[in-house]
Structure formats: C-alpha cells, structure tokens
Residue, then its C-alpha position, 0 to 999 in steps of 0.5 A: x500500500x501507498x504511503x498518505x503524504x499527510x499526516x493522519x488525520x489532517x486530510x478528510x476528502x469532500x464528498x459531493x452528494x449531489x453528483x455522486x452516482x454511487x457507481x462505486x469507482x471512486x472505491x475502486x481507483x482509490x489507492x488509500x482505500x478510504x470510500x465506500x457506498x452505502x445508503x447516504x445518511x437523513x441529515x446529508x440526503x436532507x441537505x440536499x436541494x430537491x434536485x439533488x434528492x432526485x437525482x440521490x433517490x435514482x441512484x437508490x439512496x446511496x452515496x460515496x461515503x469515507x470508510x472508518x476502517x481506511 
C-alpha cells in the first residue's frame, strides 16, 4: 500500500452528494482505500436541494461515503 503524504488525520476528502452516482469507482481507483457506498445518511440526503434528492433517490439512496476502517 501507498504511503498518505499527510499526516493522519489532517486530510478528510469532500464528498459531493449531489453528483455522486454511487457507481462505486471512486472505491475502486482509490489507492488509500478510504470510500465506500452505502445508503447516504437523513441529515446529508436532507441537505440536499430537491434536485439533488432526485437525482440521490435514482441512484437508490446511496452515496460515496469515507470508510472508518481506511
């Protein structure tokens, strides 16, 4: 594995809910091993503008998420 070129925990990637497509590509090409898809969370689908939560309901209501376990 890859070393992080940051100190841990200093670094947390961004997530745009309302363009993620679940496809899960972004776990796949990820060499840190830090993104997962799982059904977004009330608060971030909430958040959303009702586009976005179209767009999110298509997509099953999951979204790219950081891993706790990376």
């Amino acid at each position: 594995m890859t070393e992080w070129p940051a100190d841990a925990g200093k670094w947390l990637p961004l997530i745009d809910h309302g363009r993620c497509e679940a496809t899960s590509e972004c776990v796949r090409v990820c060499p840190y091993n830090v993104f997962e898809v799982r059904r977004i969370d009330a608060e971030d689908y909430a958040a959303l503008p009702l586009l976005g939560r179209l767009k999110n309901r298509v997509h099953g209501r999951r979204t790219a998420a950081v891993s706790l376990t990376a």
